[in-house]
C-alpha positions in Angstrom: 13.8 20.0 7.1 15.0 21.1 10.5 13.8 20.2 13.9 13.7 22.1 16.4 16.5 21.7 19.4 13.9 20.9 22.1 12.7 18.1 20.1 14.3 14.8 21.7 13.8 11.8 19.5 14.8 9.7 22.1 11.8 10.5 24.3 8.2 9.1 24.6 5.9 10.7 21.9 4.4 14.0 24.1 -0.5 14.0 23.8 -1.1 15.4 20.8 1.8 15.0 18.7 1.3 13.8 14.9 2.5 10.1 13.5 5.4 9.2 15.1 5.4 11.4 17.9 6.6 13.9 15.6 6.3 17.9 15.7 5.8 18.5 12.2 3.1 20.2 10.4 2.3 19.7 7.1 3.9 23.0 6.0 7.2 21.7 7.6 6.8 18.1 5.9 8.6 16.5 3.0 6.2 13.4 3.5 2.3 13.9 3.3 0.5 10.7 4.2 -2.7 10.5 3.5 -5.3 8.2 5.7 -7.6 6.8 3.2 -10.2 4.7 5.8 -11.8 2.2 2.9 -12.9 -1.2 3.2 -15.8 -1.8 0.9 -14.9 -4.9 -1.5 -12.4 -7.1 0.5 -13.6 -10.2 -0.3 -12.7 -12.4 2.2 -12.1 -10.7 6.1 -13.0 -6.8 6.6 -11.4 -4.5 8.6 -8.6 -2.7 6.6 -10.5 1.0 7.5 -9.4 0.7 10.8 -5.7 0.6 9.7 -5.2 4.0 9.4 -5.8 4.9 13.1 -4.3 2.0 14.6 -1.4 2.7 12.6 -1.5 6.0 13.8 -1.3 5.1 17.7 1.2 2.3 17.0 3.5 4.9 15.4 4.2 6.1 18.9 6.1 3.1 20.2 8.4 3.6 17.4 12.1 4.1 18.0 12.7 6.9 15.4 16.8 6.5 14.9 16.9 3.6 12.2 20.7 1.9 12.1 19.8 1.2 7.7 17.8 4.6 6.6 19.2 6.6 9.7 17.6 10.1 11.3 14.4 9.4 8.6 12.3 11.6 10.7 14.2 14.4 9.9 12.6 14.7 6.5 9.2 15.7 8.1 6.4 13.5 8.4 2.8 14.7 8.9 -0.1 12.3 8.7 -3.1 14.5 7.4 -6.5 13.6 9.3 -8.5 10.8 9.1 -11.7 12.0 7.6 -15.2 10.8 8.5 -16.5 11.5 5.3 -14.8 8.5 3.9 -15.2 6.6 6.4 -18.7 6.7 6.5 -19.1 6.4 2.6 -16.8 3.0 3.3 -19.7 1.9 6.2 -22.0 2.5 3.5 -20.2 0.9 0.5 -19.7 -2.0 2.2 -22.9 -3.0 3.4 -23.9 -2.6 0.1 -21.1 -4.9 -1.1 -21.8 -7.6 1.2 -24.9 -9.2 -0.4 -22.9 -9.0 -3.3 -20.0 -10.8 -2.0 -21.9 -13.3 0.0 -24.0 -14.4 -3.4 -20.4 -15.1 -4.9 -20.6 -11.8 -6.7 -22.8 -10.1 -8.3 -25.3 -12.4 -10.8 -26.3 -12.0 -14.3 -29.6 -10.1 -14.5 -30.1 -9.4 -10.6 -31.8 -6.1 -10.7 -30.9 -5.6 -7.2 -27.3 -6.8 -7.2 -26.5 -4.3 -10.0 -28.0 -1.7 -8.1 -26.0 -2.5 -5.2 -22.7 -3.0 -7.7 -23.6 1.0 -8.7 -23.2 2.4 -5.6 -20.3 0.7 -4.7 -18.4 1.2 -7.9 -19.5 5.5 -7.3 -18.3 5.1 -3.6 -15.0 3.9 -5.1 -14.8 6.4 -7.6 -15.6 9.0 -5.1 -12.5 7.5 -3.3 -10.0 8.0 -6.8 -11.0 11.5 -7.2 -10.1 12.2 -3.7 -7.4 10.4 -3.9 -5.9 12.0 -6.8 -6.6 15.5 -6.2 -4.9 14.9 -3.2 -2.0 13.6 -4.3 -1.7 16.1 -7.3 -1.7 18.6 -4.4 1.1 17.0 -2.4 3.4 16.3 -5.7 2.4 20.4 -6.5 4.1 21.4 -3.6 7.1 19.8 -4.0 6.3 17.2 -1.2 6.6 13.3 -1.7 2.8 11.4 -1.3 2.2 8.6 0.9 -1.3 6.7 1.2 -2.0 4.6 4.5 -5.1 2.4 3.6 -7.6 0.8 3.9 -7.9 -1.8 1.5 -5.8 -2.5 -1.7 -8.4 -0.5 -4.4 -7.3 2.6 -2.3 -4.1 3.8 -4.3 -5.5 4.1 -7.9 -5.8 7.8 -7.6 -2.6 8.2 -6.4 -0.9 6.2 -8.9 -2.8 8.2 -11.8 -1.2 11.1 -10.3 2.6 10.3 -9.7 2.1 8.8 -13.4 1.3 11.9 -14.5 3.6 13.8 -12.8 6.5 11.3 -13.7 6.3 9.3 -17.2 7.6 6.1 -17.3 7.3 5.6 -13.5 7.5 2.3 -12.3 5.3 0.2 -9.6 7.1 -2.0 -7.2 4.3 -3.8 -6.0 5.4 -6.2 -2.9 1.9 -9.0 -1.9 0.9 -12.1 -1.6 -1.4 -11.6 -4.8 -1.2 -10.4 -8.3 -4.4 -8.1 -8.1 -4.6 -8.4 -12.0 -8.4 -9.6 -11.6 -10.8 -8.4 -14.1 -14.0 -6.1 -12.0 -13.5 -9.2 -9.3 -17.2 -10.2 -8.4 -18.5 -7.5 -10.5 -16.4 -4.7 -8.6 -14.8 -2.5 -11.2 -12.5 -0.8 -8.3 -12.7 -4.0 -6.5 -9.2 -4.9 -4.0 -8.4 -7.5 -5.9 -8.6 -5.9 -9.5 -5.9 -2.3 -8.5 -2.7 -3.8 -10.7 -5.5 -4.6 -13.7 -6.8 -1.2 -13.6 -3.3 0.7 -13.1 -2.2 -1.8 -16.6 -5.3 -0.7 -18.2 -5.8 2.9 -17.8 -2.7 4.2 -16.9 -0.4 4.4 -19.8 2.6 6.7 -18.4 3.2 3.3 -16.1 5.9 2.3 -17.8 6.7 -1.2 -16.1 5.3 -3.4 -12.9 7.3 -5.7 -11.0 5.7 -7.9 -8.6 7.2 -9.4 -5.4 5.9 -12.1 -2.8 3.5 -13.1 -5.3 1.5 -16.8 -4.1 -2.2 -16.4 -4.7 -3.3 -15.7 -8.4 -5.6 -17.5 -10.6 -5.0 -18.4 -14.4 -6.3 -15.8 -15.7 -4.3 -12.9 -13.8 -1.1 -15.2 -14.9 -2.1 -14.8 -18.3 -3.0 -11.2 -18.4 0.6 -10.3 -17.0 2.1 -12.1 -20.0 0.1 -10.4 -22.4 2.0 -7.2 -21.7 5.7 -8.7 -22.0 8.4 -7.3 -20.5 6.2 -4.4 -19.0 5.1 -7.1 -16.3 7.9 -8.7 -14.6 6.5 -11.1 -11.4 8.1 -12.9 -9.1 6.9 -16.0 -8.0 7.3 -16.4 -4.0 7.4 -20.2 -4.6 10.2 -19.7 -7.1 12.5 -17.2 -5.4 12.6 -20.2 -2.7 13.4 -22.7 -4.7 16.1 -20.1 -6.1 17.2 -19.4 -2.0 17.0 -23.4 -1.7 19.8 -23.9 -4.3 22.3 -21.7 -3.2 21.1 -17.9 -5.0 20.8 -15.4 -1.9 17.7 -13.2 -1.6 20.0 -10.0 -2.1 21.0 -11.2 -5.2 17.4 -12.2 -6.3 16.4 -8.4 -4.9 19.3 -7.0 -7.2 18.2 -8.7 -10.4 14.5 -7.7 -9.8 15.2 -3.9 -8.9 17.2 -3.4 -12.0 14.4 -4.2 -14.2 12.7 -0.8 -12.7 13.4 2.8 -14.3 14.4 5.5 -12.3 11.4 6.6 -10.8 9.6 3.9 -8.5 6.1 4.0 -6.9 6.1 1.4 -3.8 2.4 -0.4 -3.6 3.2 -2.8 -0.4 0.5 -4.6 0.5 0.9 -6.1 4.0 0.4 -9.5 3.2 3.3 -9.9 1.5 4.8 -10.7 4.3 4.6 -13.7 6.1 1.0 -13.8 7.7 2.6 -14.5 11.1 3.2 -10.7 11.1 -0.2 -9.7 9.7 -2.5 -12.6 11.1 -5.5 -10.1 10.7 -5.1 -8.5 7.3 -8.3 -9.1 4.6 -6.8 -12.0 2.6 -3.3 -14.2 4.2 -1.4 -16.4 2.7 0.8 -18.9 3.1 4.6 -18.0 2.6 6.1 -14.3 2.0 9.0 -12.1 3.1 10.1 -12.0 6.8 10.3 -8.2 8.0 14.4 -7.9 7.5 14.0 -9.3 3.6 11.5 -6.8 2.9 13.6 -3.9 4.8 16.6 -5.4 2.7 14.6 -4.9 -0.7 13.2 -1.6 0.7 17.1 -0.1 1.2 18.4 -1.7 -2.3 15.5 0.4 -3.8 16.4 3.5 -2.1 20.3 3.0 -3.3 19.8 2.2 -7.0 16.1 4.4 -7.4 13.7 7.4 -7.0 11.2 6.4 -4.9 8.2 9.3 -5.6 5.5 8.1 -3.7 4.3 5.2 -2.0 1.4 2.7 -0.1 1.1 0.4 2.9 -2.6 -0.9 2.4 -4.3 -4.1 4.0 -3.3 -3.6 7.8 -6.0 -4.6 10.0 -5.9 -4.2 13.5 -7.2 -7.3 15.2 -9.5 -8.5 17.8 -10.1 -6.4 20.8 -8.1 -8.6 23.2 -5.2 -8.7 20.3 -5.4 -5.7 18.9 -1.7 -4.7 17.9 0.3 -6.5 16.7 -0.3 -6.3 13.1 -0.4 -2.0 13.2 2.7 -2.7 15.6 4.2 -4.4 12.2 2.7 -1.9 10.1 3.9 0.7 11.5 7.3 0.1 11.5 7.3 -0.9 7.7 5.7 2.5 7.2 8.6 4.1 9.1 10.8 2.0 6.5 8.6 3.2 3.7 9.5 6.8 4.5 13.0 5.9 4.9 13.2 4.0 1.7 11.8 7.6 0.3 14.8 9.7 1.2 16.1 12.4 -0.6 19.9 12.5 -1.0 
């Protein structure tokens, strides 16, 4: 893409210009993101549908030359809008939820839970279809999709249509948790269940490799090992033991990314990283990659794969009187996203 002359990328983002202080439109894009404003079944600590707009106005203070992925602006970016419609339907969504989640999940023969568990589960279906016809629309033209959740039930619809669109595509799926939960608390889209679903419904995924994993439960531990080598996970606990006798992180990266084919989906869920730099997201944990490791596993990807869409979900801004650093984070590993998805 070309920018024009009287663009300066070394000057403060001008009112009115789109992510990243950037000029683009969408017709002048290679990257569409799409703002997906969703927050209905995070179990633990709301907020994720305010990401996409604090992402947004944190994209501003970002230096655009980057000394690892270079002039990545130069691609075009455009951030479509932020619609209301889905926000609203995640107000509703999750104040239907919350009894639900409050009660533990939803109860054998409560006439009202499973009331409440329909709508949700239609709100979150309503959210795949728009999802996907969006990003079947992005891939049509040519252009590479992005998704900026909300929380981490967000992407299925995007997944379902880079899968479709490339066979055999892998998931590189960076978090603190497996998300291979069974309809968690009754949710059938539920945040905690999108690695389950993408295993079990979408059969052009041809392989999912997990990184930063420390929160799971038994079960999602054994449902990855019933599907062999198409699930490969790696244990945060065990890459530092790995790093504590002598085997370097790049190394551990190297030996991870090869098990990937050609074409690689990135689903990077912000608290993979340590929590320090995401004290606000839905569900942190312990442990996790600092912000160079996972810019270091970002660049290997882009050198040795096809990256053909991606995800930052789970950024929450926090409280009014602390309200950026975690979209500051987030939108710098969303600038690294995009760089990661260079063509060339």
């Amino acid at each position: 893409m070309s920018v024009s002359p009287n663009f300066d990328p070394a000057a403060a983002a001008d009112a009115g210009a789109g992510i990243f202080g950037l000029p683009f439109d969408r017709a002048a894009s290679r990257i569409v993101l799409l703002p997906v404003p969703f927050d209905a079944t995070t179990s633990y600590r709301p907020g994720t549908a305010d990401g996409p707009a604090a992402l947004r106005e944190a994209s501003m203070q970002v230096d655009l030359f980057d000394r690892r992925f270079g002039r990545v602006y130069e691609q075009g970016i455009f951030m479509e809008p932020i619609s209301e419609k889905i926000r609203e339907l995640s107000r509703r969504a999750a104040a239907a939820a919350r009894p639900i989640i409050d009660a533990g999940g939803a109860e054998d023969g409560n006439r009202e839970h499973a009331k409440l568990l329909a709508e949700v589960n239609a709100a979150s279906e309503h959210v795949n279809a728009f999802v996907y016809e969006h990003t079947a629309r992005v891939l049509a033209e040519g252009k590479l999709p992005g998704l900026i959740g909300g929380e981490h039930s967000v992407p299925f619809g995007a997944i379902k249509a880079v899968a479709e669109k490339y066979p055999g595509v892998g998931i590189l799926h960076i978090d603190a948790h497996m998300d291979c939960r069974d309809a968690f608390e009754g949710f059938t889209w539920s945040h905690a269940s999108i690695m389950h679903n993408v295993l079990s419904r979408l059969p052009n995924v041809a392989k999912l490799v997990q990184i930063g994993i420390r929160d799971f439960s038994e079960d999602e531990v054994s449902f990855g090992a019933q599907h062999g080598a198409r699930v490969v996970t790696a244990f945060d606990e065990d890459w530092a033991q790995l790093q504590s006798g002598g085997t370097t992180f790049l190394k551990l990266c190297e030996q991870t990314i090869a098990q990937l084919p050609k074409d690689v989906y990135i689903s990077f869920d912000i608290d993979g990283l340590d929590p320090s730099l995401c004290p606000h997201t839905g569900t942190p944990v312990p442990g996790g990659l600092s912000f160079h490791q996972a810019t270091m596993l970002l660049d290997l990807v882009r050198k040795g794969r096809r990256v053909v869409g991606f995800d930052l979900v789970e950024v929450a801004p926090g409280s009014p009187s602390e309200p950026e650093w975690d979209a500051n984070v987030g939108a710098r590993a969303l600038y690294k996203l995009c760089g990661a998805s260079k063509s060339g």
